[in-house]
C-alpha positions as CSV (number, residue, x, y, z in Angstrom):
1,X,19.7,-19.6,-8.4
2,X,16.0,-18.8,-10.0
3,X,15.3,-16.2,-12.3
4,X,13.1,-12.9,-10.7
5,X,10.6,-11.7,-13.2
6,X,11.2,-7.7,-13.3
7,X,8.2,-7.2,-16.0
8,X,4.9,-7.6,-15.5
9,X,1.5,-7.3,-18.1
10,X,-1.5,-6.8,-16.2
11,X,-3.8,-4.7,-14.1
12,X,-2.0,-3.0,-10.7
13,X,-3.8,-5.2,-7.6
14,X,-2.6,-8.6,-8.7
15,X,1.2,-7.0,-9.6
16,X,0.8,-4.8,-6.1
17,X,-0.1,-8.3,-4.3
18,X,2.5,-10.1,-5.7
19,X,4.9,-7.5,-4.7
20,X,3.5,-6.2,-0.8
21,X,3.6,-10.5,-0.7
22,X,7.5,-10.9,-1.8
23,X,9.1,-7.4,0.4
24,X,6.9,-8.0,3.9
25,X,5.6,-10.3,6.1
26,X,2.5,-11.1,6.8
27,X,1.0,-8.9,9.2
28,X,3.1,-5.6,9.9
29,X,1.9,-2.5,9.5
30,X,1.5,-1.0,6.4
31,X,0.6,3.0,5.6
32,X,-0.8,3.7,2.3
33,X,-0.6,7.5,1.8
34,X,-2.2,8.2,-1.2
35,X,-5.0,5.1,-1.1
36,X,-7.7,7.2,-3.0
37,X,-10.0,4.6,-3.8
38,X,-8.4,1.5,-3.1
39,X,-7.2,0.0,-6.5
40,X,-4.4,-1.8,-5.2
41,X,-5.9,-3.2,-2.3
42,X,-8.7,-5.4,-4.6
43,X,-7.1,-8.9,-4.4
44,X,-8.8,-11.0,-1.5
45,X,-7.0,-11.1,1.6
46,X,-4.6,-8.6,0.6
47,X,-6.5,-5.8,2.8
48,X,-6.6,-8.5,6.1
49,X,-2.9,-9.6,5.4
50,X,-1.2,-6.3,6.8
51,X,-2.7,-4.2,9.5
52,X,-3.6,-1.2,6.6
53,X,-3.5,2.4,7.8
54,X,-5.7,4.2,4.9
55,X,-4.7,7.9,4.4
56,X,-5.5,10.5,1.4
57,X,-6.1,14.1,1.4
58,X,-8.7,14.2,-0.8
59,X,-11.0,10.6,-0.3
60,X,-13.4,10.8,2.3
61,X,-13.9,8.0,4.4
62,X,-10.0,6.7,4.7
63,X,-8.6,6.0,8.1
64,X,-6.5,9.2,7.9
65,X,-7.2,12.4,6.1
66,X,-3.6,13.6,5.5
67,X,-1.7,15.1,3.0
68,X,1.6,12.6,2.4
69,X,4.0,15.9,2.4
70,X,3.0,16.5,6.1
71,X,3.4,13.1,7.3
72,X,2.0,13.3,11.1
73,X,3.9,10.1,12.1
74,X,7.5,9.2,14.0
75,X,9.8,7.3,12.1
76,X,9.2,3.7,12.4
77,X,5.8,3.6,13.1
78,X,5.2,1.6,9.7
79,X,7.1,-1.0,8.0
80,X,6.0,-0.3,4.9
81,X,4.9,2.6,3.2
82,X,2.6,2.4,-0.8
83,X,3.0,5.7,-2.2
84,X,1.5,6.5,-5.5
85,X,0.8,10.1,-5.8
86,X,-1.8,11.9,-8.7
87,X,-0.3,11.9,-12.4
């Protein structure tokens, strides 16, 4: 049995990469409800990998303009949801 690094030093899109690549499959779809500018989507590919749905509230120019506590979607429409609200 190997070892499975739970720490991480670094900048978010190479951890988020690492992690979207280790919990899904290549190409389901993925929402990201709070995607504001982007920052975890920078690694190459990662963006191509999944089939992205982009929503905020606030960023213009996101697939979606949605506020994450009103989701207007059925369960099950995504397989994976990135959720990283304002601090």
């Amino acid at each position: 049995m190997s070892a499975v690094t739970s720490v991480h030093v670094g900048v978010n899109a190479p951890l988020f990469a690492n992690a979207l690549r280790m919990f899904t499959p290549a190409g389901v779809r993925v929402l990201d409800m709070t995607y504001g500018r982007g920052g975890f989507w920078r690694e190459p590919g990662l963006p191509e990998r999944n089939a992205l749905v982009r929503m905020d509230a606030e960023v213009p120019g996101c697939d979606l303009y949605a506020d994450f506590r009103c989701l207007p979607f059925k369960a099950g429409v995504f397989t994976a949801a990135v959720f990283d609200p304002p601090y």
